[in-house]
C-alpha positions in Angstrom: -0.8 2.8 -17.9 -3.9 1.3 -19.7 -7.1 2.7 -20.6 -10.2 2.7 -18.0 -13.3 3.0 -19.4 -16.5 4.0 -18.0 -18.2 0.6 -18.1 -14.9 -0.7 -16.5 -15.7 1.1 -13.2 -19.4 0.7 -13.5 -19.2 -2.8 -13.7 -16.1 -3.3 -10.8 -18.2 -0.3 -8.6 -21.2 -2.8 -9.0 -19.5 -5.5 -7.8 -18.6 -4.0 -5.2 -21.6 -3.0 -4.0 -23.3 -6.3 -4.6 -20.5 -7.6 -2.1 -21.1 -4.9 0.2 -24.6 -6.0 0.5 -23.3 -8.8 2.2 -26.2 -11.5 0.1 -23.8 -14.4 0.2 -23.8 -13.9 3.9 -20.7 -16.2 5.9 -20.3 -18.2 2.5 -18.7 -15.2 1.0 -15.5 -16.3 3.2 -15.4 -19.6 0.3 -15.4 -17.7 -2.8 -12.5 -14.9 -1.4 -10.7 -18.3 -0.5 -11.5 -19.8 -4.2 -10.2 -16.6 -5.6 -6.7 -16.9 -3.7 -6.5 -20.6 -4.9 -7.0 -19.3 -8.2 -3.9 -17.0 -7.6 -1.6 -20.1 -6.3 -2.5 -21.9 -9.7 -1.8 -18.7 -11.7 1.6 -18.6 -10.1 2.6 -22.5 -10.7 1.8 -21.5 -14.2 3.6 -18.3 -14.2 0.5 -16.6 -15.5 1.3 -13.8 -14.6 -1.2 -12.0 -16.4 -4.2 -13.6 -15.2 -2.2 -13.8 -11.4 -2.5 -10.0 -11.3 -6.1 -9.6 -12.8 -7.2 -11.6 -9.8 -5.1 -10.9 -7.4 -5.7 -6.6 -6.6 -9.2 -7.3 -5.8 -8.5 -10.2 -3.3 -6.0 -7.4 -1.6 -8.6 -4.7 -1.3 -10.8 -7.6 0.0 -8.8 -8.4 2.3 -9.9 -5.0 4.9 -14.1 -6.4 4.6 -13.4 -10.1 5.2 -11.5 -9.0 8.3 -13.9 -6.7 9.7 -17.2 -6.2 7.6 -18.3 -9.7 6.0 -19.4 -11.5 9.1 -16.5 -14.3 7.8 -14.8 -15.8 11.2 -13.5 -18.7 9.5 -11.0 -16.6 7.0 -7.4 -16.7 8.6 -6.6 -12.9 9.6 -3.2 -12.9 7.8 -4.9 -15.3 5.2 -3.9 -12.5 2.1 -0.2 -12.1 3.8 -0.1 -16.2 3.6 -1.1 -16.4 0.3 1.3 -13.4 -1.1 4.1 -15.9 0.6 3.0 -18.3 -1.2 2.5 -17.0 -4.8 5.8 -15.1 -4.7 7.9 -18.0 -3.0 6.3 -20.4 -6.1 7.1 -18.1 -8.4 10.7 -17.8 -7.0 11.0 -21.7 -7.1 9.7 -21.6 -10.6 12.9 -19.8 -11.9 15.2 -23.2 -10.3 19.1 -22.2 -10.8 18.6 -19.2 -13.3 17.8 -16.3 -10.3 19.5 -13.3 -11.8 19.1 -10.1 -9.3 18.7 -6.7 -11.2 18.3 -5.1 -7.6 20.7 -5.0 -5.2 17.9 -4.5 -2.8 17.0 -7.9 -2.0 19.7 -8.5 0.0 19.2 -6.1 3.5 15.4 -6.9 3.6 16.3 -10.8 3.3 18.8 -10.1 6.5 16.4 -8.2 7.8 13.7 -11.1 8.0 16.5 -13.1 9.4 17.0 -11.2 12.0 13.4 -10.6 13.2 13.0 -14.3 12.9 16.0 -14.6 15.1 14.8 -12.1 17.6 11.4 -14.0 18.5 13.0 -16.1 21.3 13.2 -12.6 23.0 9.6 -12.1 22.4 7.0 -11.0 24.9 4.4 -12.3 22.7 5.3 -14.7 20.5 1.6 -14.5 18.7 1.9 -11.1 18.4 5.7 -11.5 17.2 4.8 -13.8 14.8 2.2 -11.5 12.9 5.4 -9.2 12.7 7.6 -11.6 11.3 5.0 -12.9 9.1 4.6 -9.0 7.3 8.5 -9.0 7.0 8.4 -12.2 5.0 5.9 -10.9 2.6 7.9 -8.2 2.3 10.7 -9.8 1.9 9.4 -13.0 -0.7 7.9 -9.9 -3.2 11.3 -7.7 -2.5 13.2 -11.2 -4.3 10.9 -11.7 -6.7 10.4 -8.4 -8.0 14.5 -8.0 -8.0 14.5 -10.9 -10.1 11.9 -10.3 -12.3 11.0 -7.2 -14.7 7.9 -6.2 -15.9 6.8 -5.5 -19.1 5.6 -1.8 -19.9 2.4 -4.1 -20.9 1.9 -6.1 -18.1 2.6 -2.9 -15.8 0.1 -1.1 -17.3 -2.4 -3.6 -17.0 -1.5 -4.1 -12.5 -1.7 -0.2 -12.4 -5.3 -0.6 -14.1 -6.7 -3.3 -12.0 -4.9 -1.6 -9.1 -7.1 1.7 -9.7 -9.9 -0.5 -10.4 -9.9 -2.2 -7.4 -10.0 1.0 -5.3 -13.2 1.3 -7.0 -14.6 -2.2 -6.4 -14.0 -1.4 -2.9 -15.4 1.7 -3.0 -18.6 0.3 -4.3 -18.8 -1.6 -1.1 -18.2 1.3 1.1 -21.3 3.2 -0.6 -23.5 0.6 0.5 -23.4 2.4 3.9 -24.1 5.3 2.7 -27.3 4.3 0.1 -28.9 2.2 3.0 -29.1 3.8 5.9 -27.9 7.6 7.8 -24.3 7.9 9.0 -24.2 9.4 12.3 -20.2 11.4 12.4 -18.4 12.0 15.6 -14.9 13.6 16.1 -13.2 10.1 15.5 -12.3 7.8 12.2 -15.5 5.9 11.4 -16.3 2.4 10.8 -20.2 3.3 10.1 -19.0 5.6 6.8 -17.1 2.5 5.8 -19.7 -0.3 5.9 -18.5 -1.9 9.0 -14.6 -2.2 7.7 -11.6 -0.1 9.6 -11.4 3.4 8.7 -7.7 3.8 8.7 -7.2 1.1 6.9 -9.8 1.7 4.0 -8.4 5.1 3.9 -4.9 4.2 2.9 -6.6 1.7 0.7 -8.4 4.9 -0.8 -5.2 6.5 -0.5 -3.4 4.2 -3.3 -6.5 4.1 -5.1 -6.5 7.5 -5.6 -3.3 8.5 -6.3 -3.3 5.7 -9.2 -6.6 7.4 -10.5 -5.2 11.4 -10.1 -2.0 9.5 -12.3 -4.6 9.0 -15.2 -6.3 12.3 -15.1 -2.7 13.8 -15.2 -1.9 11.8 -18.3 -2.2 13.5 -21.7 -2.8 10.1 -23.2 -5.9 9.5 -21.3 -7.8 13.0 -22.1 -10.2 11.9 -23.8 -11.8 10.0 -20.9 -10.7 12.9 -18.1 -14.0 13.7 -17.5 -15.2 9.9 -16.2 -11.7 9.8 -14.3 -12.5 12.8 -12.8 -15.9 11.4 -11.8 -14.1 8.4 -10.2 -11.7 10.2 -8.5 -14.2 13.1 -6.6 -16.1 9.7 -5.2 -13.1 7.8 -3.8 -11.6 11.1 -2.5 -15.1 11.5 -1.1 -15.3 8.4 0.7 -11.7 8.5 2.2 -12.6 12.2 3.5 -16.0 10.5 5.1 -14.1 7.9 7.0 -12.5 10.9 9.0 -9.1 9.1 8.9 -6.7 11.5 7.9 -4.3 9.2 6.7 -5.5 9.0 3.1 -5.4 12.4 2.0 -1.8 13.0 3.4 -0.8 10.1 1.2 -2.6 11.6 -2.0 -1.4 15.0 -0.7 2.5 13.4 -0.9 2.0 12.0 -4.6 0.6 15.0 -6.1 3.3 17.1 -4.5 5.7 14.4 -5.7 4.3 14.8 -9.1 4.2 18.9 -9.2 8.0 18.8 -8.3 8.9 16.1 -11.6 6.6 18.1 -13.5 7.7 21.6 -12.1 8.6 22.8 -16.1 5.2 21.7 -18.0 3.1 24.5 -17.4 0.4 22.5 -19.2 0.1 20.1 -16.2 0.0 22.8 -13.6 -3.3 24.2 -15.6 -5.0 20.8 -14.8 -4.1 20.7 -11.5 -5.6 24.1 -10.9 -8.8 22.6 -12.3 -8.4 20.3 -9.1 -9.1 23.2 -6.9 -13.2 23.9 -7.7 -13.0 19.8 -7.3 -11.7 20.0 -3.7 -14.4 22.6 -2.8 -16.8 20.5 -4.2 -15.7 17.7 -2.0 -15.4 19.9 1.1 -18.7 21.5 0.7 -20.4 18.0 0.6 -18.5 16.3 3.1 -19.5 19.2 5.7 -23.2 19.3 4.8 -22.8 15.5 5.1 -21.3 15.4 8.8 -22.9 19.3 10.2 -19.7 20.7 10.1 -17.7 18.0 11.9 -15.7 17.2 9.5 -13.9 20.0 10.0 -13.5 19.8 13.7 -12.0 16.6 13.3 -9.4 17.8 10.7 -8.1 20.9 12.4 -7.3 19.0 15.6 -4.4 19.6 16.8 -2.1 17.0 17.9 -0.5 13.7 16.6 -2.5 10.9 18.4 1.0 10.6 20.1 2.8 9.3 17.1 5.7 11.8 18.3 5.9 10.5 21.4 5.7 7.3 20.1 8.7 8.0 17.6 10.8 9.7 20.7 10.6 6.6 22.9 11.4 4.2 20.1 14.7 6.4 20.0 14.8 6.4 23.6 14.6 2.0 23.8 17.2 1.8 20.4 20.1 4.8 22.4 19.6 2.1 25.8 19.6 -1.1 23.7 21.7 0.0 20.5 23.4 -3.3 19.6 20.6 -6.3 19.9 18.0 -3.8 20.3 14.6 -4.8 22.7 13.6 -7.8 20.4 10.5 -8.5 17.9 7.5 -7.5 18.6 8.3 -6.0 22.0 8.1 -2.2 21.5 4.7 -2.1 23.2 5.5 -3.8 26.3 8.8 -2.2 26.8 7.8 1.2 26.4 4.9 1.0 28.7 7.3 -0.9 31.5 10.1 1.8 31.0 7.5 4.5 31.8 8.6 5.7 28.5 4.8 5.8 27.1 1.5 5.7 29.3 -0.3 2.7 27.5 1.2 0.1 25.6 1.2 0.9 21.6 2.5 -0.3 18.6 5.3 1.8 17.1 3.1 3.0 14.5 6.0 4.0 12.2 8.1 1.2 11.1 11.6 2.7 11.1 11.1 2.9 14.4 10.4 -0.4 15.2 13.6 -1.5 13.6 16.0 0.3 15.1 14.2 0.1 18.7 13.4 -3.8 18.7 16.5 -4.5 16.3 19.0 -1.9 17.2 22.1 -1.3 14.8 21.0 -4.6 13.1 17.9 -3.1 12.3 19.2 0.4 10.9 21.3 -0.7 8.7 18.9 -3.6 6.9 15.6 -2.0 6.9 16.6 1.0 6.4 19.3 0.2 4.3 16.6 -1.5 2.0 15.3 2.1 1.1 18.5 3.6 0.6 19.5 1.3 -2.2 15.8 1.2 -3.7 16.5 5.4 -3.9 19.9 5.2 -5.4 18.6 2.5 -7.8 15.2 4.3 -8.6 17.0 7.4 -9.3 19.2 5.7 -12.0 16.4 5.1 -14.0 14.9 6.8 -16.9 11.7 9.4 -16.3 8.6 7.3 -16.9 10.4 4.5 -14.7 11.7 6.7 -12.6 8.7 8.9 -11.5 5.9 5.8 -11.2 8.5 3.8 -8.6 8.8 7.3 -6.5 5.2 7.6 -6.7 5.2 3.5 -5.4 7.9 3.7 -3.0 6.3 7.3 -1.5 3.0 5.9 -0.7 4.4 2.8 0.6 6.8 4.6 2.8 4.0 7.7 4.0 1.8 4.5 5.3 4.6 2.9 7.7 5.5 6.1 8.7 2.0 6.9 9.3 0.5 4.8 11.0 2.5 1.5 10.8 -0.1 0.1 9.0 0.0 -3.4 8.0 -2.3 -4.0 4.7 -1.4 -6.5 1.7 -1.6 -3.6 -0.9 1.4 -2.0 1.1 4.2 -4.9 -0.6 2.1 -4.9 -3.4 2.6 -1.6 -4.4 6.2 -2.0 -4.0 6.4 -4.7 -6.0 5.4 -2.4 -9.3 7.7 -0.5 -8.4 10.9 -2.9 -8.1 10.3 -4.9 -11.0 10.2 -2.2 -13.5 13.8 -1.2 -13.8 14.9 0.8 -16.9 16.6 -1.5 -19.3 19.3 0.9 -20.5 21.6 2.5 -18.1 23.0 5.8 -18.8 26.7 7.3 -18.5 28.1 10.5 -19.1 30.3 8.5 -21.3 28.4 6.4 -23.1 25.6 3.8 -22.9 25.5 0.8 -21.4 23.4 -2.1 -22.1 22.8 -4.6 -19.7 19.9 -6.4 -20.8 22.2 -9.4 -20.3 22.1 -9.0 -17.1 18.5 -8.5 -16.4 15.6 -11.2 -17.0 13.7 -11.1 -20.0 10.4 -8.6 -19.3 7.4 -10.6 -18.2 4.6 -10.3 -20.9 
């Protein structure tokens, strides 16, 4: 990980806010569309280090051009084309000379196969095709990430602009809250978050802030504690305000994650308890802020039917266990099987595959986490512990809420293509350097 300093997240919060102010009007649509050109001619160049400067904050963008900027021009999948795209170039790029470090490139690529194959069964094929076209991002980063390793610089320097850009969009979100009064009701709100989707921006805020409570736990990084400190109450803040609880369950997963690798440094625990007055603070604000519905809305009971969800998609893989129901058709089938009283998405992406993919499905999505496990828990600590942190966030937001966001393969991405480069034995060492690409500066 690599410094942040204050004027860093001044200057990315102002930006923010200048965009969240909406001045360029429609036109802003051009200059996010300039800014993903820029990342296709970063990766014919293999730039890498420029490609993921620019690229984070066209990701976190991607929430406000879809819902908040007034832009009706911008493709809705625009950021999942362009990801395609960079990764797929960058996969060309390498001609003959792909050399897999991961063996987990494989299932997801069979995977995409299969729920390209599974269309002509499709209810909806517009619908189907968004599916499919998530699955291929997934699945173009997945290879290029297996192929590929990071160097501990140029990971550092993605985790930066990956906090940083949490800020940047959190200095868009305060615009609501500096130009006019947020009136709070008992569901997630889209006024807190300056016209963009609530459960969205708060798994955006989720990664943001679990990248940011990584540098406050760092020894390396104490000097500036108290300004990541800072940045961290106002993101947590924010996600709290947008009364989606989605966000806090994933920072509540990392920072449990992290107490259990960190279970034997009693140093680290005393920081954490310094959390605690930080929370309160929060808490107290966010419930002067809302008149107390904050909490109503966070001690409701229930799932918003995600179990019920979960049981039917069970219910449609046990009656269609070999072919499954087909892509995209989970909605329809549960609502004309009586199994559900509306028609939903699966919300929880598991799920999906095993009910719209049956066997097929099992064993390739979910066989793509399996080996990613078994391969992350090969690795050396610092390696190690950073991919969990990835692959747990990435995994808490399918399961969630099935969400669909760009920073969601991104994430996963980090964490893939940063594989320890000596493998350990009881026996004896093993290098395989040979085996693995040279590290990406």
């Amino acid at each position: 990980m690599k410094q942040i300093t204050a004027t860093e997240y001044l200057i990315t919060a102002g930006i923010g806010f200048l965009v969240g102010l909406r001045l360029l009007g429609a036109s802003l649509g051009l200059f996010y569309m300039a800014a993903g050109g820029a990342c296709i001619y970063f990766a014919f160049r293999n730039d890498h280090f420029r490609l993921f400067t620019v690229l984070p904050y066209v990701v976190f963008t991607e929430v406000f051009i879809r819902n908040g900027a007034g832009v009706t021009y911008v493709p809705y999948l625009f950021v999942e084309y362009l990801l395609i795209g960079v990764f797929v170039i960058m996969l060309l790029s390498k001609g003959g000379s792909l050399k897999l470090h991961s063996r987990c490139a494989l299932p997801i690529f069979l995977y995409a196969i299969v729920e390209i194959l599974d269309m002509i069964r499709a209810h909806d094929i517009t619908y189907a095709r968004s599916m499919v076209t998530n699955t291929i991002v997934l699945t173009a980063m997945a290879m290029w990430a297996s192929a590929n390793t990071l160097s501990p610089r140029l990971t550092a320097h993605i985790i930066k602009h990956l906090a940083l850009a949490a800020v940047y969009l959190s200095g868009n979100i305060l615009v609501a809250h500096f130009t006019h009064e947020i009136t709070y009701m008992l569901v997630s709100s889209s006024e807190s978050t300056n016209r963009m989707a609530p459960v969205q921006i708060s798994g955006y805020l989720g990664i943001g802030s679990s990248m940011i409570f990584l540098y406050i736990m760092n020894e390396k990084y104490k000097q500036a504690f108290i300004v990541h400190l800072f940045a961290f109450t106002v993101i947590v803040t924010l996600m709290v305000l947008t009364f989606s609880r989605g966000g806090i369950y994933f920072l509540a997963g990392v920072i449990a994650l992290y107490a259990l690798f960190n279970r034997k440094e009693v140093g680290r625990f005393a920081i954490l308890l310094f959390l605690v007055p930080i929370g309160y603070i929060i808490y107290y604000y966010a419930m002067n802020a809302t008149d107390g519905k904050l909490e109503q809305r966070y001690v409701e009971k229930g799932d918003s039917g995600r179990t019920e969800l979960v049981e039917a998609g069970f219910t449609l893989f046990l009656d269609e266990p070999l072919a499954g129901v087909g892509t995209g058709n989970y909605g329809s089938e549960i609502l004309n099987r009586n199994l559900y009283g509306v028609e939903s998405g699966a919300h929880n992406e598991f799920v999906r595959a095993a009910a719209e993919h049956g066997i097929l499905g099992i064993i390739f999505y979910w066989g793509f986490y399996a080996i990613l496990i078994f391969e992350f828990m090969q690795r050396k600590k610092q390696q190690r512990d950073m991919a969990f942190y990835l692959l747990l966030l990435f995994s808490l937001i399918i399961v969630h809420n099935g969400l669909k966001i760009a920073a969601q393969p991104y994430i996963l991405t980090i964490a893939i293509a940063t594989p320890t480069l000596i493998r350990r034995t009881k026996k004896k060492q093993i290098e395989f350097k040979q085996y693995i690409p040279a590290p990406t500066a």
